[in-house]
C-alpha positions as CSV (number, residue, x, y, z in Angstrom):
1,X,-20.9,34.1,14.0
2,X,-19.3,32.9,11.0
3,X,-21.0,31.9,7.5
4,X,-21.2,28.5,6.6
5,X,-21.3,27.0,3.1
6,X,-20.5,23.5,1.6
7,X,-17.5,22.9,-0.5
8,X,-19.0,21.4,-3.7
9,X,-16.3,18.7,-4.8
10,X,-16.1,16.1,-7.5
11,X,-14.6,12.6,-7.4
12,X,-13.9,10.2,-10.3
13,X,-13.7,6.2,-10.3
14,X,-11.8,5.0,-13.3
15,X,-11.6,1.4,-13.6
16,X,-9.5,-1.3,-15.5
17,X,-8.8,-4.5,-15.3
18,X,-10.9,-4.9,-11.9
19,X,-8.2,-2.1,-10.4
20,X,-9.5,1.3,-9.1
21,X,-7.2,4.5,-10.2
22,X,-6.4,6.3,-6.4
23,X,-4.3,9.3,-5.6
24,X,-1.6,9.1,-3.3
25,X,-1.4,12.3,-1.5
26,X,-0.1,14.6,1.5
27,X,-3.4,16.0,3.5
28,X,-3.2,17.6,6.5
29,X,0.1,16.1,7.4
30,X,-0.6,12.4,6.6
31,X,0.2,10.4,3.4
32,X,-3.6,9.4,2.5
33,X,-5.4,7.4,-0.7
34,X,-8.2,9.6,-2.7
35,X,-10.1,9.0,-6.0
36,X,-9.3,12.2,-8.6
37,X,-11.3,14.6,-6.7
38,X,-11.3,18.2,-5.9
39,X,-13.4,21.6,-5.8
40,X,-15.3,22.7,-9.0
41,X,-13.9,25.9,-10.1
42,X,-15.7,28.9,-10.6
43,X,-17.3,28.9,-14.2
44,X,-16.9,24.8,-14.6
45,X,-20.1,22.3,-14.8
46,X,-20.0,19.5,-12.6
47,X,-18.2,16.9,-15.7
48,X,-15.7,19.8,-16.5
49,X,-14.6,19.7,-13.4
50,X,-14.2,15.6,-12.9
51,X,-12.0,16.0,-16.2
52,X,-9.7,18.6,-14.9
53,X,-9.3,17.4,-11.7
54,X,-9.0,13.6,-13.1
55,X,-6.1,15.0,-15.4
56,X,-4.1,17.0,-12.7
57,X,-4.2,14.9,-9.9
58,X,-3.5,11.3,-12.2
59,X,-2.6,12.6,-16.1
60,X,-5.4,10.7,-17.2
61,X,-7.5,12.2,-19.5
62,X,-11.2,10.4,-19.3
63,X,-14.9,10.3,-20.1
64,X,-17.5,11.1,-17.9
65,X,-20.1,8.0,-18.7
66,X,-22.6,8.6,-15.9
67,X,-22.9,9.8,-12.2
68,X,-23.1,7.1,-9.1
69,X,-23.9,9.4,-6.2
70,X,-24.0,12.5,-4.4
71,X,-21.8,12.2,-0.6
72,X,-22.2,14.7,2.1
73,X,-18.8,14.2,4.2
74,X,-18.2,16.6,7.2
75,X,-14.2,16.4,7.9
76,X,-12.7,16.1,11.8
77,X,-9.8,17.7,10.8
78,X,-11.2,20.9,9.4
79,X,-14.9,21.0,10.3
80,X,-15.9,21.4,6.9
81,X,-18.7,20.2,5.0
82,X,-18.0,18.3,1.6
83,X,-20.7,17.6,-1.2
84,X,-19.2,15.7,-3.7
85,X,-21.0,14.4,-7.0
86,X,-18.7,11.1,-7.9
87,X,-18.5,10.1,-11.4
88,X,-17.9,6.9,-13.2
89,X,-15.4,8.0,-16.3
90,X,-13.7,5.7,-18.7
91,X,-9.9,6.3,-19.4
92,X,-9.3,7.5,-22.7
93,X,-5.1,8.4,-22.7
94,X,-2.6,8.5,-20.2
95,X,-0.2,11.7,-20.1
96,X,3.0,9.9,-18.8
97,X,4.6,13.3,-19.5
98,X,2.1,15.5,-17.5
99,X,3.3,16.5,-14.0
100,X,0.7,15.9,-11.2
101,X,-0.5,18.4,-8.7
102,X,1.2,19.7,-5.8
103,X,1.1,16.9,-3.2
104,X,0.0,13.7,-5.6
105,X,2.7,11.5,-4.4
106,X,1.7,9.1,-7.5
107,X,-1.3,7.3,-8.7
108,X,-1.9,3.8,-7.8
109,X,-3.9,1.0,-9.2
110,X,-6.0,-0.9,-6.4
111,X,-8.9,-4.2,-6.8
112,X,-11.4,-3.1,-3.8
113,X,-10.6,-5.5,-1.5
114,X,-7.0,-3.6,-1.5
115,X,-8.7,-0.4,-1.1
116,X,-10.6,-2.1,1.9
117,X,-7.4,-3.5,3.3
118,X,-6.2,0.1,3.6
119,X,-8.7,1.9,5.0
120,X,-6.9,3.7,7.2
121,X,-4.7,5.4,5.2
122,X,-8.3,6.7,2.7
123,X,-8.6,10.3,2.5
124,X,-12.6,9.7,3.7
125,X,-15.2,7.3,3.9
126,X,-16.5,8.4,0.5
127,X,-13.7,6.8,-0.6
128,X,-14.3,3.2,-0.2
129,X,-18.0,3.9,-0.4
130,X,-17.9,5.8,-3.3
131,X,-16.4,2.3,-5.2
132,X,-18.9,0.5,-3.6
133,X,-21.6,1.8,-4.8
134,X,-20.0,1.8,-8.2
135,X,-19.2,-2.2,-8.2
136,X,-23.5,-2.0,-6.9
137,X,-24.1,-0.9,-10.0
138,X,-25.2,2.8,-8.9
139,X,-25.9,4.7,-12.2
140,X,-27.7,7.9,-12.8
141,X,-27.4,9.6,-16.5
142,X,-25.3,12.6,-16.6
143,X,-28.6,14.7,-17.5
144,X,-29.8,14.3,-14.2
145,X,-28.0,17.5,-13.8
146,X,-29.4,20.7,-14.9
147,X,-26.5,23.2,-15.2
148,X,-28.0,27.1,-15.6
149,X,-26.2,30.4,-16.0
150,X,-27.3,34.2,-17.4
């Protein structure tokens, strides 16, 4: 019998203009739409993480302003178990110089209905959901989390 543990993840709405800032990426073998998410790093609090991942996945450097939700997503493709704590973060500056990650394809600007329209092509549910609950007005202070270490 194997161990099981959650993958804790992050994921970051930026939004201007009424547009949503998604990844374009390659995931197991399909081209698929994402916020700037990924797994916290050894070491990183919950906001360091949204930053760096926010910054290597879109070049965007941004501010963390509060927290909209925590997501439990299991994955059909990989049987694993994603918690991810999504952030609302303003953008401060764009990079244009920075190179992206290894399989960002670009980033894209998107109102939610577009986001809607493609569906099919989103990484996960949490995806569409995620903005949802943002454009709701979902908002929990960022010191709702209580980060510890010795």
């Amino acid at each position: 019998m194997m161990d099981w543990y959650p993958h804790a993840t992050v994921a970051v709405i930026v939004e201007k203009d009424g547009k949503f800032l998604l990844i374009e990426e390659h995931s197991s073998g399909e081209v698929v739409l994402n916020q700037p998410a990924g797994h916290i790093e050894e070491g990183e609090t919950f906001v360091q993480a949204a930053c760096r991942e926010t910054l290597e996945e879109s070049a965007w450097h941004v501010k963390p302003c509060y927290l909209i939700g925590f997501y439990v997503y299991r994955s059909g493709n990989n049987n694993i178990t994603y918690h991810r704590a999504c952030f609302y973060a303003e953008a401060i500056k764009h990079d244009s110089g920075r190179p992206l990650d290894d399989g960002i394809i670009q980033t894209v600007w998107m109102t939610r209905d577009e986001v809607a329209l493609n569906k099919h092509k989103l990484r996960c549910p949490m995806v569409l959901q995620c903005i949802d609950d943002y454009i709701a007005g979902k908002q929990y202070p960022l010191e709702l989390i209580h980060e510890y270490s010795n």
